[in-house]
VMD Tcl script that draws the C-alpha trace (Angstrom):
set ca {
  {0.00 0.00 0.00}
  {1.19 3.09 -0.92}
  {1.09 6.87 0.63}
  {-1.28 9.12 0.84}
  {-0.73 11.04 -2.50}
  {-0.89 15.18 -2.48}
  {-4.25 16.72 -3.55}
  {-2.64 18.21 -6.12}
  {-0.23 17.16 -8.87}
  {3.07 18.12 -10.30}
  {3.99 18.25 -13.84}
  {4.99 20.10 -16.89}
  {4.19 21.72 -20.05}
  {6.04 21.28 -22.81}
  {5.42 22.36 -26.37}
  {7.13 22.94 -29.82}
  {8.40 26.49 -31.57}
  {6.83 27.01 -35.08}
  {7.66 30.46 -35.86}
  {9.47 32.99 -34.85}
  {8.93 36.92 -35.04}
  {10.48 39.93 -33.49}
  {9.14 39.79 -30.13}
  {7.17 36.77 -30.51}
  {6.76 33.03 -31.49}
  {4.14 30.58 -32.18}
  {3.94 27.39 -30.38}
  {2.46 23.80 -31.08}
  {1.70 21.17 -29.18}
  {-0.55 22.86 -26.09}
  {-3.67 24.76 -27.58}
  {-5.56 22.56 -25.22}
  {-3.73 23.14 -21.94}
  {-2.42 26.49 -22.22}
  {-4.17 29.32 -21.33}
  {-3.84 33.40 -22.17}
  {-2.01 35.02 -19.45}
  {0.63 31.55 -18.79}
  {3.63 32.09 -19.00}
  {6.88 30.64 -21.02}
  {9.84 29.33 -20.47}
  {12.84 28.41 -23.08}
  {15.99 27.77 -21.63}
  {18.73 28.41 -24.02}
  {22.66 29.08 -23.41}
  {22.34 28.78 -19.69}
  {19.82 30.93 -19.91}
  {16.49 31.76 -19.65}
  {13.50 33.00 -22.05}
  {11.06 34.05 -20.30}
  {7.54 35.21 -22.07}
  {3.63 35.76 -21.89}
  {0.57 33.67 -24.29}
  {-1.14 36.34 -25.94}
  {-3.76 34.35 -28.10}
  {-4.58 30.87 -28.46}
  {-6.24 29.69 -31.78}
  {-6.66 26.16 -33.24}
  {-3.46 24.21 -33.19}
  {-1.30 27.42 -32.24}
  {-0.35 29.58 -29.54}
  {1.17 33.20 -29.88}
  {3.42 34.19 -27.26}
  {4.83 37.66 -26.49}
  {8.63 37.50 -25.06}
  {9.80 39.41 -22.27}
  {13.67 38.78 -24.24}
  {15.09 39.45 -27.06}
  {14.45 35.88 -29.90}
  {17.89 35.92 -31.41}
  {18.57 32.92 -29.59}
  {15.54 31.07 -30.26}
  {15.13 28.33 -33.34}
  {12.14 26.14 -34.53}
  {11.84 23.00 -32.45}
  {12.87 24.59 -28.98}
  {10.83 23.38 -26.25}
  {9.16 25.61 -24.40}
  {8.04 24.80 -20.99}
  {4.07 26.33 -19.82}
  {3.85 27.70 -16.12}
  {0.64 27.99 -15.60}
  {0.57 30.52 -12.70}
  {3.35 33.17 -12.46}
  {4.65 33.34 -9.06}
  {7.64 35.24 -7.44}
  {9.22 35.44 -4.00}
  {9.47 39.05 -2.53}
  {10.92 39.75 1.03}
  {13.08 41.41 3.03}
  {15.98 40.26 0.94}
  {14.40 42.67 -1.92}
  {14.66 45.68 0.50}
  {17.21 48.42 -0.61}
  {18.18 46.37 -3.82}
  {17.12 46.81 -7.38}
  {14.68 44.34 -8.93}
  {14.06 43.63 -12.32}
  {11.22 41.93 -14.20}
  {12.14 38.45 -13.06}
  {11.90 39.35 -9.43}
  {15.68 38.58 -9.43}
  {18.22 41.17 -7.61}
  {20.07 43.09 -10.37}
  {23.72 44.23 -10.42}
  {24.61 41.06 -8.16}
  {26.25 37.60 -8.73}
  {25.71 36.59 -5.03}
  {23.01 34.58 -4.43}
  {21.29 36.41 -1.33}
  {18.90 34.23 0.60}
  {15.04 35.41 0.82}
  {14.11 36.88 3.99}
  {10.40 36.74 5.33}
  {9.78 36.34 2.03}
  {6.05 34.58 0.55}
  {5.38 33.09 -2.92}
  {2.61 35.14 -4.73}
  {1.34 35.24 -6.96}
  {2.15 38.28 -9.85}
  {-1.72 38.63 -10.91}
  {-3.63 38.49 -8.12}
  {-7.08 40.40 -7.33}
  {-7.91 43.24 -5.63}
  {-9.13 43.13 -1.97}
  {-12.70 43.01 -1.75}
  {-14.54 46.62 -1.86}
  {-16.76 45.71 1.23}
  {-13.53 44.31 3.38}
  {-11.51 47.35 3.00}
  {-10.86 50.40 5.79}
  {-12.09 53.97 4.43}
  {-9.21 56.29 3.88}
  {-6.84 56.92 7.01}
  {-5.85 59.86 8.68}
  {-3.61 62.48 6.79}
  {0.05 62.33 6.31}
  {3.04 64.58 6.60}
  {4.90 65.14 3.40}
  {7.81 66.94 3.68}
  {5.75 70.35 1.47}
  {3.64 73.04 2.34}
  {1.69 72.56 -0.48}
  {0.54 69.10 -0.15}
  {0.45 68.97 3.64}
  {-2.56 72.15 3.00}
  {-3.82 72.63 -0.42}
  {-3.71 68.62 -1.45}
  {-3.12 66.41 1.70}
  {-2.34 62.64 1.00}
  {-3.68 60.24 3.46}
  {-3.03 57.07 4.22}
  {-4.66 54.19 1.59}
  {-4.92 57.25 -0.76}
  {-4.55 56.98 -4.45}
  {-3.29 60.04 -6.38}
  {-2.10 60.52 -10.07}
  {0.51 63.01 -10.69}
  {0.19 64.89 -13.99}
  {3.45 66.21 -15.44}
  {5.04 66.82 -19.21}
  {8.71 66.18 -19.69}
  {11.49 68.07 -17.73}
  {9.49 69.99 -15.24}
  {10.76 67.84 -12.47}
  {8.79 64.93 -11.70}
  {10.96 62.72 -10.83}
  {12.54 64.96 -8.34}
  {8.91 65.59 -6.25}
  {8.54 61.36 -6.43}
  {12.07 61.33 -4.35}
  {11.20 64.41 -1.79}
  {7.72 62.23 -1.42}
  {9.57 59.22 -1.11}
  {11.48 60.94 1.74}
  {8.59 63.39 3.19}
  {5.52 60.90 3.65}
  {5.52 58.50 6.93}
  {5.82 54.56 6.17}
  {6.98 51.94 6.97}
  {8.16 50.46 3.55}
  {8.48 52.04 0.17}
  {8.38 50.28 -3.52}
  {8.94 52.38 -6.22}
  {8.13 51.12 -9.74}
  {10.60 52.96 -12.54}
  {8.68 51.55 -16.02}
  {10.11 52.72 -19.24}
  {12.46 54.99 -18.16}
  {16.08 55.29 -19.45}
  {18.88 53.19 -17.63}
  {20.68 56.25 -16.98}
  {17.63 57.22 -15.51}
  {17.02 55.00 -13.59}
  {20.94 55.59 -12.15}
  {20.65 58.84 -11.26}
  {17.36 58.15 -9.86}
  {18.61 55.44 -6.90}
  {21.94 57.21 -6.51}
  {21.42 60.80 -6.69}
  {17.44 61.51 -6.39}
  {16.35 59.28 -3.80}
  {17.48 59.98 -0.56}
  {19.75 57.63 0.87}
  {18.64 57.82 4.62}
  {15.42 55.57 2.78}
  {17.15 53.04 1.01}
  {17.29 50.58 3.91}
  {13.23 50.73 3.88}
  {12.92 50.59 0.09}
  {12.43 48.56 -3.03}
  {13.09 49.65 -6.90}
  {11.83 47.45 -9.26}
  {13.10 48.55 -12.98}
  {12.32 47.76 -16.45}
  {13.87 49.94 -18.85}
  {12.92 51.73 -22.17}
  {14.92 49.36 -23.88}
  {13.33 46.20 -22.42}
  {10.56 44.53 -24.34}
  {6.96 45.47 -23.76}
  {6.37 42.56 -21.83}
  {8.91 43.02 -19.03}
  {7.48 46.27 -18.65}
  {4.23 44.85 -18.19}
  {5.82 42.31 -15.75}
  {8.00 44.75 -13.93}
  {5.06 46.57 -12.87}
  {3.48 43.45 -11.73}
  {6.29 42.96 -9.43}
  {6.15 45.86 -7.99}
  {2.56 46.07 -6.44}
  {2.76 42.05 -5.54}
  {5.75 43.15 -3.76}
  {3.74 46.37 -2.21}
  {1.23 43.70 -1.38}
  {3.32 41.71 0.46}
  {4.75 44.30 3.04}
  {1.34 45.46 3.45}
  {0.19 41.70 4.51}
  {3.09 41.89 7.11}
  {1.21 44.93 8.87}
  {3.44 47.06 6.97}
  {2.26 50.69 5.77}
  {3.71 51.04 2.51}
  {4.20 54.23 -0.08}
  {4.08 53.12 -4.13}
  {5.54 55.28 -6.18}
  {4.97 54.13 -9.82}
  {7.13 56.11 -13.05}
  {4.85 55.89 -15.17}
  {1.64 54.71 -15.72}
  {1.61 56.04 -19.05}
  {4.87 53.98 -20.05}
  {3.11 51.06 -18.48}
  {-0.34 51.95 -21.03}
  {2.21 52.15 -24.02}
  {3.48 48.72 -23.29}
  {-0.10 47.02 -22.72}
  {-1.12 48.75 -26.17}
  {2.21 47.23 -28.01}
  {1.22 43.86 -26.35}
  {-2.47 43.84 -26.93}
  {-1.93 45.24 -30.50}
  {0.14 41.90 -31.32}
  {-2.55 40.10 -29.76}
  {-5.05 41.53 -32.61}
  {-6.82 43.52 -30.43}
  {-8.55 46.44 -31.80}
  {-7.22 49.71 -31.70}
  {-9.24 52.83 -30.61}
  {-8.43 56.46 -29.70}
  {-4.26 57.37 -30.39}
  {-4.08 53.27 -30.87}
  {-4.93 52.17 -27.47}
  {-7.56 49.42 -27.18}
  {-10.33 49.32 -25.37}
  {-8.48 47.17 -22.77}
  {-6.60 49.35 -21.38}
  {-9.33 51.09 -18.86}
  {-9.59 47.92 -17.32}
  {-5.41 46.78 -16.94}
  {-4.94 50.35 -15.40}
  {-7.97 49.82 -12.97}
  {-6.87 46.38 -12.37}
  {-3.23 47.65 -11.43}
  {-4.44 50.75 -9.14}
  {-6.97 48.57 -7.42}
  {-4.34 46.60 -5.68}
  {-3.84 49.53 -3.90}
  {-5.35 51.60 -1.51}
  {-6.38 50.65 2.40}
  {-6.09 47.33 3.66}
  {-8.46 45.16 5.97}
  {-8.71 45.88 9.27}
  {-5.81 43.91 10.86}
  {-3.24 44.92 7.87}
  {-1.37 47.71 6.41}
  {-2.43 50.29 3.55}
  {-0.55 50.94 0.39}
  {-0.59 54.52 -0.17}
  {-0.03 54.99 -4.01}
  {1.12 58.08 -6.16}
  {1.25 57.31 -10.11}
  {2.75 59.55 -12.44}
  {1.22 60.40 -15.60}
  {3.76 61.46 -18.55}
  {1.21 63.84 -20.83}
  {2.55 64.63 -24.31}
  {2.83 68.36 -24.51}
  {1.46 69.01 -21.51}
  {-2.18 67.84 -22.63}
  {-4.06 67.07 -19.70}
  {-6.56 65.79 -22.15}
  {-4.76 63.26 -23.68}
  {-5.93 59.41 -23.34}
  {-4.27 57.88 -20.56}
  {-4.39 61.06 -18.54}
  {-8.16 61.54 -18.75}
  {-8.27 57.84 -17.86}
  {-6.56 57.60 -14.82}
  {-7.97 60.80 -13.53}
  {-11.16 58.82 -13.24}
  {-9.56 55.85 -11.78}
  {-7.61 57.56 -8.54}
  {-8.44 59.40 -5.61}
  {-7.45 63.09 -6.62}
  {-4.27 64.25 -9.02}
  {-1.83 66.87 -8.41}
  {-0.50 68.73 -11.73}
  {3.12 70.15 -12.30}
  {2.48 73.15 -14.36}
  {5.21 73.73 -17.65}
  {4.91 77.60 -17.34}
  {5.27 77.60 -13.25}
  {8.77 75.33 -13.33}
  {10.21 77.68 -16.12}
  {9.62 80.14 -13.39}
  {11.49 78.35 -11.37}
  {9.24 77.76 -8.42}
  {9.41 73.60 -7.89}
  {7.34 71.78 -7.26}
  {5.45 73.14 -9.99}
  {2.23 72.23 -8.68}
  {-0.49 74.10 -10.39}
  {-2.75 74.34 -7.24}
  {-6.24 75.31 -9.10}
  {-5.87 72.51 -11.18}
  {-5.01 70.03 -8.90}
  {-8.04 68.15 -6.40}
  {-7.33 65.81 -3.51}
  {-10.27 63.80 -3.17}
  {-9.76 63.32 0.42}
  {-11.10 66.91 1.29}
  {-12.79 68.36 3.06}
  {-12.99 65.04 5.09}
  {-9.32 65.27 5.77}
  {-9.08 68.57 7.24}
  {-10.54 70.64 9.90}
  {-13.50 73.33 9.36}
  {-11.23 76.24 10.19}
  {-8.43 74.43 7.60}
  {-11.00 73.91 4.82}
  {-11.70 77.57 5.33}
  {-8.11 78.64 5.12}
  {-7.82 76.08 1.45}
  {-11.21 78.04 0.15}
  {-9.54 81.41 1.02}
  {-6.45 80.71 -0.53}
  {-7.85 79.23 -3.63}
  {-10.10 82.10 -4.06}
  {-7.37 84.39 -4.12}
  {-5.61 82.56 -6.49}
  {-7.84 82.43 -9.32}
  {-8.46 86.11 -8.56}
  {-5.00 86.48 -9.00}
  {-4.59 84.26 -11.94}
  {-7.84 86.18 -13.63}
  {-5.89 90.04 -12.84}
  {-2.61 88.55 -14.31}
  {-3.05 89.37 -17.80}
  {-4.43 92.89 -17.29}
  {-1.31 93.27 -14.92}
  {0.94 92.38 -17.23}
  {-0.50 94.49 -19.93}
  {-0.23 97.48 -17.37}
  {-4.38 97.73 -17.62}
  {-4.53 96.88 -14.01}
  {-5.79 99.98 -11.86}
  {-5.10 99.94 -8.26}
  {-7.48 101.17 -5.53}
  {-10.91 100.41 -7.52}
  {-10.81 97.07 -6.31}
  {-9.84 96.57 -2.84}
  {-10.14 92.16 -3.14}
  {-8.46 92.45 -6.49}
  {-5.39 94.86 -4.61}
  {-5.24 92.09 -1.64}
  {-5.15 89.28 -4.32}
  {-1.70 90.97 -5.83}
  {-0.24 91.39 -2.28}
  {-0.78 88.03 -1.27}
  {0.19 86.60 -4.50}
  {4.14 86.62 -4.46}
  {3.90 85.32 -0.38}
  {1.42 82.61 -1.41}
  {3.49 81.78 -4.30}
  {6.70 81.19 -2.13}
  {4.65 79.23 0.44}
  {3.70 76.73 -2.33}
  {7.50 75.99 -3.24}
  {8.61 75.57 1.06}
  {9.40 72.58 2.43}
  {7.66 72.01 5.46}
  {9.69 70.37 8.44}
  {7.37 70.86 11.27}
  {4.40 68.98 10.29}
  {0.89 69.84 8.93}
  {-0.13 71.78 11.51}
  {2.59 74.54 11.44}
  {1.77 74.29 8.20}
  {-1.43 75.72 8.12}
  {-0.43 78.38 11.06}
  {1.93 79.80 8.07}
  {-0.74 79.70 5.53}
  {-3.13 81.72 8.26}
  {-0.30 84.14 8.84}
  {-0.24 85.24 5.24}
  {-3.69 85.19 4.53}
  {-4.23 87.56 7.44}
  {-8.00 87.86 8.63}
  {-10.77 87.34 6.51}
  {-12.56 90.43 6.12}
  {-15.56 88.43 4.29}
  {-16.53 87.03 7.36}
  {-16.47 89.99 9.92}
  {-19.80 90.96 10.61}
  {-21.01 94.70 9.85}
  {-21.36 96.56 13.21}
  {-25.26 97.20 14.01}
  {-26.95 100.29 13.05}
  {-27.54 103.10 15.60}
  {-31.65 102.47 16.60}
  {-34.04 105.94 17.19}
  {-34.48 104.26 20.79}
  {-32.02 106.09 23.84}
}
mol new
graphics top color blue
foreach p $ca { graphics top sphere $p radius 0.5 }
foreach p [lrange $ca 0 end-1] q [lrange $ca 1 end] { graphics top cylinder $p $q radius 0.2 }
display resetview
């Protein structure tokens, strides 16, 4: 008599290569036990080929690679996993990770620490199970500790064009806002980029508390795709542990570019500046996994870049995520050639965790100072054309005072937390003369 055999059983996949394309191959042999999402395996050279089923049709299965195909011939086997997996822990922390989930820029094998084997597309946490939105965190900038707080489990997009220093606010945020682990996805970027980003950008006092995963421009579509996997199952995982954790991702938009390369070779159809219809639903499906946690775990606290062509706040993927996320905050062009970082454009940017997040006396203070912005921003022209007449409009006159003070404020950084903070905003501001009351008139009586 034998043992007690598993519940489950081992084996492997193996089918055929029948063609091969840049970027992709077709496979025989497994139409029937393959499915779309599996991934591939051909081990060539020592080593490895890793890649994604795209379609599956008839006798033959497409597969996108995550690896260049010079390497591959017809009649390689290629092994099926049927469930990507990949082990992050502790051992990931203050290392660089690439699509693999392997350590980069190390031939030491380091042992994994508390780490778990997850899966790399996993669901969201169930609407109904999740905590709302926690209480609001210090960042490290006047601005966004007042005008646009972040809380904790908060999803926010920021909006930026090339070269008015996005990557720069990601670090300071990286730094400012309180948690307990940090993953920072770098998708598409350039590897000098991504360089200058670990060594010089992000603060080093961090690094012991933080994971870069990295897929490069020059990396195939796929491994972009699969990079940013890795990076929110890796969130996930610290935030399982208890953990609070901050996601920074750079970019969504490079992410949306490689989905539409991917499901474009898939024969998807293409719809508005190519993209298919699809992509709504992968970039919902990504920022879903983040956001607050159940009630005896951590939150994930998630800010997404948004690359917009031109600075076109319009354009697809921007007017996509805007839906998706819990607020956006939007680096103005014309403020950074100013020379006032961050650029934040304040009256275009909403955090949609006011006025819940802040006081009645602080929502007061954001109302006053956004009021006398716009006025500000509706005088500028007619100031700058000299048209401007002081001493008609007393509102208009306080709007240009304050201007230059407010202005400044929005550039500080803020190292004495949200509630000095908001004392400093006050103290420019002054009183609010809309709200004094009008002294009673004399009466005939006495």
């Amino acid at each position: 008599m034998t043992n007690a055999s598993p519940s489950f059983t081992l084996y492997s996949i193996w089918g055929t290569v029948t063609e091969v394309a840049p970027g992709m191959i077709r496979i025989a042999g497994i139409s029937e036990l393959a499915g779309v999402g599996n991934e591939i395996i051909i081990q060539k050279q020592g080593t490895s080929i890793l890649g994604e089923i795209l379609s599956i049709a008839g006798d033959s299965v497409t597969a996108l690679l995550y690896s260049p195909c010079d390497a591959i011939r017809i009649g390689d086997a290629v092994q099926i996993q049927q469930e990507p997996r990949i082990e992050p822990g502790d051992h990931w922390l203050g290392q660089i990770i690439n699509y693999r989930g392997d350590v980069t820029g190390t031939s030491a094998q380091i042992a994994p620490l508390r780490a778990t084997n997850r899966r790399l597309h996993a669901a969201p946490l169930p609407a109904h199970a999740r905590r709302g939105i926690g209480n609001r965190l210090a960042t490290g900038w006047m601005v966004t500790d007042t005008m646009l707080p972040v809380c904790q489990g908060q999803r926010l997009g920021l909006f930026a064009g090339s070269g008015v220093g996005k990557s720069t606010f990601l670090g300071s945020l990286a730094a400012g806002l309180e948690a307990d682990r940090v993953v920072i996805a770098l998708i598409g970027e350039r590897s000098r980029e991504v360089n200058e980003f670990v060594r010089n950008v992000l603060p080093q006092s961090i690094m012991s508390k933080t994971v870069v995963v990295a897929a490069t421009a020059s990396e195939p579509p796929g491994a972009k795709k699969r990079a940013a996997y890795c990076a929110i199952t890796a969130a996930e995982h610290f935030r399982d542990e208890g953990h609070n954790v901050l996601f920074l991702f750079d970019s969504i938009t490079r992410f949306a570019e490689a989905h539409r390369e991917t499901a474009l070779m898939a024969g998807e159809t293409p719809a508005l500046n190519a993209f298919p219809p699809s992509t709504v639903r992968v970039i919902s499906e990504l920022a879903e996994r983040a956001g607050p946690g159940l009630d005896d775990k951590g939150d994930i606290t998630a800010i997404y870049s948004v690359l917009v062509a031109g600075s076109d706040m319009e354009e697809p993927v921007a007017d996509m995520i805007r839906g998706i996320l819990d607020g956006h905050i939007i680096l103005s062009r014309q403020i950074a050639e100013r020379q006032r970082y961050p650029a934040i454009d304040v009256l275009r940017s909403v955090s949609r965790a006011l006025p819940h997040a802040a006081t009645d006396q602080e929502n007061a203070l954001i109302r006053r100072c956004r009021r006398t912005l716009a006025l500000y921003e509706e005088l500028e022209p007619m100031l700058r054309a000299n048209l401007y007449e002081f001493g008609k409009d007393a509102e208009g006159d306080n709007a240009i005072a304050l201007f230059p003070a407010l202005d400044k404020f929005m550039g500080t950084k803020n190292q004495n937390g949200i509630e000095s903070a908001f004392q400093m905003l006050n103290t420019i501001l002054g009183p609010d003369a809309s709200s004094a009351q009008p002294e009673s008139p004399p009466t005939s009586e006495g």
